[in-house]
SEGU-229608 format. One record per residue: y negated, x, z negated of N, C-alpha, C, O in turn; residue in three letters. Coordinates in pm, whole numbers, plus 32768, in hexadecimal, padded with zeros to 4 digits. Atoms other than C-alpha are relative to their C-alpha. Layout:
BEGIN
YXZYXZYXZYXZALA/...
This chain:
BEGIN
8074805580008000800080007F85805A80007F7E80AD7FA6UNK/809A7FD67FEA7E9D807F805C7FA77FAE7F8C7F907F357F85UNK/807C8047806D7D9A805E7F197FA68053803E7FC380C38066UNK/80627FC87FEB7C41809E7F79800E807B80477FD980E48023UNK/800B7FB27F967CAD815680BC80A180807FC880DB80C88019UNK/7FB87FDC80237DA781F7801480A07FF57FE180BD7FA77F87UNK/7F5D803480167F4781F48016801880337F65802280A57F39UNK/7FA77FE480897FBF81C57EB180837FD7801D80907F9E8089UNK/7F79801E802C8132818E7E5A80147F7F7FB17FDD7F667F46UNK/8003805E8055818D806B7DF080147FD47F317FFC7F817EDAUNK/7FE77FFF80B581FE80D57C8C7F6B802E7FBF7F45801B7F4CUNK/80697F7D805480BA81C67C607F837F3980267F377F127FCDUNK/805F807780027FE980477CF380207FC97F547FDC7FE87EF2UNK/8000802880A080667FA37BA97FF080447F5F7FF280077EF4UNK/80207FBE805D802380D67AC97F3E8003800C7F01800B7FA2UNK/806480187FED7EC280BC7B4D7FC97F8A7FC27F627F917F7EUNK/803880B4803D7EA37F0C7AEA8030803D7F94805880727FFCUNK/800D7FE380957EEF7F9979837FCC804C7FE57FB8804F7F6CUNK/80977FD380177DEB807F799D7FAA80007FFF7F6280487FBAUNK/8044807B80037D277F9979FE7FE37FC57FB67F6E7FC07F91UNK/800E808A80557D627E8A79257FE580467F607FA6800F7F06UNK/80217FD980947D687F8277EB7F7380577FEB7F50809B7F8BUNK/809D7FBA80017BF8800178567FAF7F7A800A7F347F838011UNK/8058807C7FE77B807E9578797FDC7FC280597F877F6A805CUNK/803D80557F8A7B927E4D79DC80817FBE803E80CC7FE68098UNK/7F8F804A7FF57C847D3A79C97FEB7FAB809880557F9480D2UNK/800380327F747C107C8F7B1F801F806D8073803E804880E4UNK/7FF77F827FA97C317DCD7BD480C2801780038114802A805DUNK/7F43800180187DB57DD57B4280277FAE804080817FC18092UNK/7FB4809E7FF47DFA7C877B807FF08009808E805B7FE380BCUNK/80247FCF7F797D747CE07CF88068804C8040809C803B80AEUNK/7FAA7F927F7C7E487DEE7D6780957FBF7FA180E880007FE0UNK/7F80801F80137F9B7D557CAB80197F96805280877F888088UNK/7FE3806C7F9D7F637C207D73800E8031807A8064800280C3UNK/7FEE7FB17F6F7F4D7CE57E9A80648019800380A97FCE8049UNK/7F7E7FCD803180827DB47E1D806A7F91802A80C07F958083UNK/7F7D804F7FF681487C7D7DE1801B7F8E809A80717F3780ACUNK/7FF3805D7F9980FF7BDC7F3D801B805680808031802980F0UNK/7FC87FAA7FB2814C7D1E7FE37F987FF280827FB87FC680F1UNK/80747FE67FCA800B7D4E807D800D809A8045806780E08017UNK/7FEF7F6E80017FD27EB3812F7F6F802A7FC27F5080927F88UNK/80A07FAF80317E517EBC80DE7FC97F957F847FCA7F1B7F7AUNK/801F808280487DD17E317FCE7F437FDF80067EFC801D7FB8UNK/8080803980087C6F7D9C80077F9A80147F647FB87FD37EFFUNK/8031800D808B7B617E067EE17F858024800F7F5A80778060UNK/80757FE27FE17A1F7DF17EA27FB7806E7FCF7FF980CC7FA3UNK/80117F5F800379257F0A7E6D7FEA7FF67F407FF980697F15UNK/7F9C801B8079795B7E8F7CD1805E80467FFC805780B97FD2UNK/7F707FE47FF17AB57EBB7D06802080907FEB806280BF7F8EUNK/7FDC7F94800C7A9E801F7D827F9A80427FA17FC180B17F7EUNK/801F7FAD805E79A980937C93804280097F758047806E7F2FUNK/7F787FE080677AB3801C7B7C8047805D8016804080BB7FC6UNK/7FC77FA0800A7B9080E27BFB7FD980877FD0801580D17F81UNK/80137F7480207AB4820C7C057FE8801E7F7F7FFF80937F5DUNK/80107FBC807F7A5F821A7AAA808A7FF47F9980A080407F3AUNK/7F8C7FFA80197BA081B87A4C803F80838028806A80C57FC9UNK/7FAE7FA47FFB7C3B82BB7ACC7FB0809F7FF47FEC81098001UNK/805C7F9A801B7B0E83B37A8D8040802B7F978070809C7F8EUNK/802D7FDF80837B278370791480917F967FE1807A7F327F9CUNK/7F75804880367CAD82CE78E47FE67FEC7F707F88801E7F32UNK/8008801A80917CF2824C778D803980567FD48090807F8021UNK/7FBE7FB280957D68832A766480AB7FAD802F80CE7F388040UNK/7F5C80077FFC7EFD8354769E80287FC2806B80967F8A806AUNK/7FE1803C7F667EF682D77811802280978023800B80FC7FE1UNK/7FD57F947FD57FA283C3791C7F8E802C805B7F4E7FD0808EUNK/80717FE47FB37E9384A279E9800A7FCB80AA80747FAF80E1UNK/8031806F7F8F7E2683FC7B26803D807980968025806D810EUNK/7FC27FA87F607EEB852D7C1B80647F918068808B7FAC80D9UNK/7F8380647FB77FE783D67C7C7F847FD980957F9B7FDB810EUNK/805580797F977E8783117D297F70807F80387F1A8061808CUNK/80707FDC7FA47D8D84277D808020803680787FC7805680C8UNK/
C-alpha cells in the first residue's frame, strides 16, 4: 500500500495506526486502517493527515519501535 506517496507493508501500515492513535491522531488511524482493510493500493489523505504522520513519526511515543519500518 502507498501512504503519502510512499509503499509501506502492510504489517509496518498497522504499526503506524497505533502510532497514530497513541500520539492523538485517531482520524488519521482510523483513515489508513480503513484503507488497509478494503485493500486499497493508495490511500487518499489530506495535508492534516500527512502532517500527523510527520510528527508522529518525527517524535514517536516513549517505548514505540523507531520509524526505519515507514521512512
Amino acid at each position: 500500500m502507498f501512504v503519502a506517496g510512499v509503499r509501506v507493508r502492510d504489517e509496518d501500515v498497522l504499526d503506524l495506526a497505533r502510532l497514530l492513535h497513541d500520539a492523538g491522531f485517531d482520524d488519521t488511524a482510523e483513515a489508513i486502517v480503513v484503507a488497509l482493510e478494503a485493500e486499497e493500493e493508495i490511500v487518499g489523505l489530506t495535508v492534516e493527515d500527512r502532517e500527523a504522520i510527520l510528527r508522529t513519526l518525527d517524535d514517536p511515543p516513549v517505548g514505540s519501535r523507531n520509524c526505519a519500518g515507514y521512512c
